[in-house]
C-alpha positions in Angstrom: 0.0 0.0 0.0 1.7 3.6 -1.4 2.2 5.9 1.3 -1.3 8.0 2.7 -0.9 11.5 1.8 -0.6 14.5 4.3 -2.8 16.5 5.9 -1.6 18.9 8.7 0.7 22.0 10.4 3.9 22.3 8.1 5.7 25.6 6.6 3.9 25.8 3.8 3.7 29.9 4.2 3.3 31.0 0.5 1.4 28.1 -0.9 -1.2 28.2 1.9 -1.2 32.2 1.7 -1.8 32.1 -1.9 -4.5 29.3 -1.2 -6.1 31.5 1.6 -6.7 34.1 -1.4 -7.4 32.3 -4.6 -10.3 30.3 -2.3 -11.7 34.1 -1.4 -11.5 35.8 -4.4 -12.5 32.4 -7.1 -15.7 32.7 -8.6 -15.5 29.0 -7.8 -13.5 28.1 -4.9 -13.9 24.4 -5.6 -11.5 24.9 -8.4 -8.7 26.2 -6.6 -6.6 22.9 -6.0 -5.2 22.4 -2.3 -1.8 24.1 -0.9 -0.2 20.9 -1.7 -0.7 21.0 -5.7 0.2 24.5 -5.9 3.4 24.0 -3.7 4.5 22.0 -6.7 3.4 24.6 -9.2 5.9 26.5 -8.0 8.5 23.7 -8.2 10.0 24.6 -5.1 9.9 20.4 -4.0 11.5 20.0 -6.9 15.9 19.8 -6.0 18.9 20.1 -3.7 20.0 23.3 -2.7 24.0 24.0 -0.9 24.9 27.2 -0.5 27.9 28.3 1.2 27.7 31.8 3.5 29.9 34.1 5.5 28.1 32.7 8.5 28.4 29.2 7.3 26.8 26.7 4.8 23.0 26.0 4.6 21.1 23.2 2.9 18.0 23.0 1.6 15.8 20.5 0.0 14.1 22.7 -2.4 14.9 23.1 -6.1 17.9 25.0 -6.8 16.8 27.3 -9.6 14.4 29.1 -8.4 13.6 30.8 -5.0 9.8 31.0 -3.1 9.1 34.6 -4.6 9.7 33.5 -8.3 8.1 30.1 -7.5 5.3 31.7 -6.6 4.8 34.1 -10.0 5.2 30.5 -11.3 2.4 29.3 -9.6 -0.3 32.4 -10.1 0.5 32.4 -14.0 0.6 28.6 -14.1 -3.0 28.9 -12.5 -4.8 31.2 -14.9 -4.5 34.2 -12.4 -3.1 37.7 -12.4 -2.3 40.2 -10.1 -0.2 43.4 -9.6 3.0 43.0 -7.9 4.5 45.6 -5.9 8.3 45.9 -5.0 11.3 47.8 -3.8 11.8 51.7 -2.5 13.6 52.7 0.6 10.6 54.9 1.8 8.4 52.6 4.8 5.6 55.0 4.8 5.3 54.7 1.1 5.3 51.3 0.8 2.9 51.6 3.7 1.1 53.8 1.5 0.6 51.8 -1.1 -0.5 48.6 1.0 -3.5 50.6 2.3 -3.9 51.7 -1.1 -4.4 48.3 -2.4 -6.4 47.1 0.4 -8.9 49.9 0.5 -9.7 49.6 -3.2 -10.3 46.6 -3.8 -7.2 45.1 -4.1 -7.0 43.0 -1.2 -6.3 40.7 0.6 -2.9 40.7 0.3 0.3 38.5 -0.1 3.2 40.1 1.6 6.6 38.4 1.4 9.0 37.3 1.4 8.9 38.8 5.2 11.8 38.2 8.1 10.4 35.6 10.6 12.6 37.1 13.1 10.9 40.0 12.9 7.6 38.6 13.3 6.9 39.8 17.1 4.0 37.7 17.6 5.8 34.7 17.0 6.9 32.6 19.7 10.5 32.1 19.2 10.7 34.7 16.8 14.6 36.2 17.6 15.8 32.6 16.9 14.1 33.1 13.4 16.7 35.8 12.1 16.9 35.5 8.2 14.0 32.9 7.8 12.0 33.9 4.9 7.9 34.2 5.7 4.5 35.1 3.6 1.0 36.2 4.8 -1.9 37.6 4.0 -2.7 41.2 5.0 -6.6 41.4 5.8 -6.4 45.1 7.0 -4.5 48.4 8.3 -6.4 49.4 11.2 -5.3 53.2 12.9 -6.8 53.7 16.6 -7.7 57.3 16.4 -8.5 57.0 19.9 -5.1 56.6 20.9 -3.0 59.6 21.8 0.0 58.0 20.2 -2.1 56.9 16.8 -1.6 53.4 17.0 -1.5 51.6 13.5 -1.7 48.0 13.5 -1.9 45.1 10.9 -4.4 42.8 10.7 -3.8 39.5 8.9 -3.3 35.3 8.4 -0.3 34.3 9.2 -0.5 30.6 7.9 2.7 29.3 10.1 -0.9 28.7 13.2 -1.7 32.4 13.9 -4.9 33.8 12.2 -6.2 36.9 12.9 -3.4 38.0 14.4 -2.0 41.7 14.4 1.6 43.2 14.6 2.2 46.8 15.3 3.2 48.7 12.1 6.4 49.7 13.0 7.5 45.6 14.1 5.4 44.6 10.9 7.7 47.1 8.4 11.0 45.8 9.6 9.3 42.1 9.1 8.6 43.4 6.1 12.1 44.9 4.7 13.3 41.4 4.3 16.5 42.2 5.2 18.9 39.0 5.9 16.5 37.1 4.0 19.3 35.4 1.4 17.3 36.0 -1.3 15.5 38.8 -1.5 16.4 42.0 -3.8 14.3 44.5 -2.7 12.2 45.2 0.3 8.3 45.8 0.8 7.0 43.4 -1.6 3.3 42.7 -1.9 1.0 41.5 -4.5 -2.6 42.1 -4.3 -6.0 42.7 -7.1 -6.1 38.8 -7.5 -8.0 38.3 -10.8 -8.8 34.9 -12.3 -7.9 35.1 -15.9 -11.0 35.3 -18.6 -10.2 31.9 -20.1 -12.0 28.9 -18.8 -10.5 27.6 -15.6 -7.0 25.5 -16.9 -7.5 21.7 -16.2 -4.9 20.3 -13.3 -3.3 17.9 -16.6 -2.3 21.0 -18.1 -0.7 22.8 -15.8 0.9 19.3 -14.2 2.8 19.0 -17.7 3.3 23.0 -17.7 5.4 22.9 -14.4 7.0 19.6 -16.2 8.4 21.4 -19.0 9.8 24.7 -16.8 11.4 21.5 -14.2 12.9 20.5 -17.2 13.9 23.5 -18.4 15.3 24.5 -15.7 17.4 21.2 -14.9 18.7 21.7 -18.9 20.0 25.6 -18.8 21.1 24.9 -15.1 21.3 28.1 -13.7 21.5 28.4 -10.1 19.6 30.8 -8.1 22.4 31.7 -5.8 25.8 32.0 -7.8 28.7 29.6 -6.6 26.0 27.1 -4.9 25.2 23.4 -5.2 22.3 21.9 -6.7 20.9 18.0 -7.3 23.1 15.0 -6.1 26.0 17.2 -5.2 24.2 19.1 -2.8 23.2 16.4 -0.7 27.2 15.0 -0.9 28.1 18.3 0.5 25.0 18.4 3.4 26.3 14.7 3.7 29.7 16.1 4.3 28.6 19.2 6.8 26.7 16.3 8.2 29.5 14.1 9.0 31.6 17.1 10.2 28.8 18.7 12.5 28.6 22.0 11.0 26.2 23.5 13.2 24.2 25.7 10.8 23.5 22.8 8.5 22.3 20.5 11.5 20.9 22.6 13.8 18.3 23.1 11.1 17.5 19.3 10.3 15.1 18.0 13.0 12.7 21.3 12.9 12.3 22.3 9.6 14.6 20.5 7.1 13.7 16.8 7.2 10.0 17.3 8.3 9.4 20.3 5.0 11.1 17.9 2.7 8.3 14.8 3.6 5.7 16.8 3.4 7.2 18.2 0.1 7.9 15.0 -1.6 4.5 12.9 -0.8 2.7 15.9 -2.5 5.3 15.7 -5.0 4.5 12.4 -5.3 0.7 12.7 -5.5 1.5 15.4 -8.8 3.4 13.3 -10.1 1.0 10.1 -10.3 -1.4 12.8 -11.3 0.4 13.7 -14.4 1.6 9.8 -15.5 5.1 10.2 -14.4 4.9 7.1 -11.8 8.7 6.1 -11.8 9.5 9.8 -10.5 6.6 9.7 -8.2 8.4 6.3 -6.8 11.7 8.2 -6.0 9.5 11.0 -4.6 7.7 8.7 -2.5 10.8 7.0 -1.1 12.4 10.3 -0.6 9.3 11.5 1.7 10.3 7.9 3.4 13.8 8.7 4.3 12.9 12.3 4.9 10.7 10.7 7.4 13.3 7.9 8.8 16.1 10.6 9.3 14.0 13.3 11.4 14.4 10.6 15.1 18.4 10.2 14.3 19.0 14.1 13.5 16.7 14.9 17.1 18.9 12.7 18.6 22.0 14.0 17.4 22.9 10.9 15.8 24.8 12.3 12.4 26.2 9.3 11.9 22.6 7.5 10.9 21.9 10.8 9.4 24.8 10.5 7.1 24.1 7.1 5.8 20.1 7.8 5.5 21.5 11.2 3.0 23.8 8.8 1.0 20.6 6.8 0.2 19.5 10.0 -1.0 22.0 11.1 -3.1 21.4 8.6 -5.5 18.3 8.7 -5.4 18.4 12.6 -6.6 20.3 11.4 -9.3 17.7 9.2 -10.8 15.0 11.7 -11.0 17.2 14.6 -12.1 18.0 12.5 -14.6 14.5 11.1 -15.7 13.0 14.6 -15.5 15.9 16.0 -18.1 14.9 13.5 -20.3 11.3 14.1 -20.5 
């Protein structure tokens, strides 16, 4: 019996975020598939990543071509949907601006991000969260005119478990300047007027074998989204490696977000995959959501040995679909 797909709490930020607002805003929200279809429009689950950093070397199991903010352009155009992006400035109260702007003329709600986690003040454990990238949706700007001081606060979804929640404008802008995040180019960006496009709605088959042929594309002109990184097989040798040698920014990272994203990841990759005929790479997908799964008790423990045989099972693994997908 394949492995039951997932249903529960994982970082998922801009998949679910975009979800939140293509449910509200569809003249059919039955069409809008579920945040784990359009996770893979964006092709995020899709590749090894290795970058290597002043502060030391990260790894991440996410396709090394692309980053979330491009993934998710990906994603909206692959769906049928447009909307207006807004990016860049050095001016907080006009960026500010232009947020109630959108929100007060129909624009909203909102997709801010990529935001700095560790900015996030609401969030438990938020100063250990320096440099994490994060999206939301932006529901309002509310001011509290009965406040002597003017209080302005920010209403909005903040898909990590906090709905409804709101951040003081001045803690939401830094959040919002997306500075450390690796990378971002510009700060204060938002998208908002979420239209579906005139055409009928685009069956799942097409854009399945859509987000196939950009994959491959992408695998073929091999162009890394951080210069001088690592993608694919020799990625995971070089996490292996970090592994093995206890590099603390590469392990420390594991047991709470690396291993437990890249299940969840996979087994929807998996389920797209089946969807769109390709059952040999939903196999590997599977088997990679498996040893995603096996590796999260040894890498709790601190046991980097186990971890470091589990990623050499892996490693080959990444080379049989990189492979197979380049010669689709």
């Amino acid at each position: 019996m394949p492995m039951l797909s997932y249903t529960g709490s994982g970082p998922y930020c801009y998949a679910h975020s975009l979800y939140m607002i293509l449910q509200a805003l569809s003249p059919d929200p039955r069409s809008i598939p579920s945040s784990g279809f359009i996770e893979c429009l964006t092709t995020m689950p899709f590749g090894k990543l290795f970058i290597n950093l002043e502060t030391g070397p990260v790894s991440f199991f996410s396709n090394p071509y692309t980053d979330p903010d491009e993934g998710l352009r990906m994603a909206i155009d692959t769906l049928g949907w447009t909307c207006t992006e807004h990016r860049g400035g050095d001016n907080a109260d006009a960026a500010l601006s232009a947020l109630r702007d959108a929100l007060g003329d129909g624009g909203g709600p909102v997709l801010a991000g990529p935001l700095n986690m560790g900015r996030l003040t609401y969030f438990p454990g938020h100063k250990e969260l320096d440099g994490a990238d994060h999206f939301v949706v932006v529901l309002r700007i509310d001011d509290d005119d009965d406040d002597d001081e003017g209080a302005t606060t920010i209403l909005l979804h903040d898909p990590a478990g906090y709905p409804a929640v709101l951040i003081p404008k001045e803690d939401f802008i830094e959040a919002w300047r997306a500075e450390g995040v690796e990378y971002n180019q510009q700060p204060f960006v938002f998208r908002s007027h979420f239209r579906p496009g005139v055409t009928d709605i685009i069956p799942r088959a097409e854009m399945i074998e859509r987000t196939i042929d950009i994959l491959r594309g992408q695998i073929k002109n091999n162009v890394m989204v951080v210069p001088d990184s690592l993608g694919g097989a020799s990625a995971l040798q070089r996490t292996r490696e970090a592994v093995e040698n206890g590099i603390p920014s590469v392990v420390n990272e594991l047991a709470p977000f690396t291993f437990p994203l890249a299940a969840r990841r996979y087994l929807d990759a998996r389920d797209f995959l089946v969807e769109g005929g390709l059952k040999d790479a939903a196999g590997i997908m599977e088997r990679q959501a498996l040893l995603s799964g096996r590796a999260q008790y040894p890498a709790m423990q601190g046991d980097w040995k186990a971890v470091a045989l589990i990623l050499e099972v892996f490693v080959e693994l990444e080379g049989w679909l990189t492979n197979f997908l380049k010669a689709l």
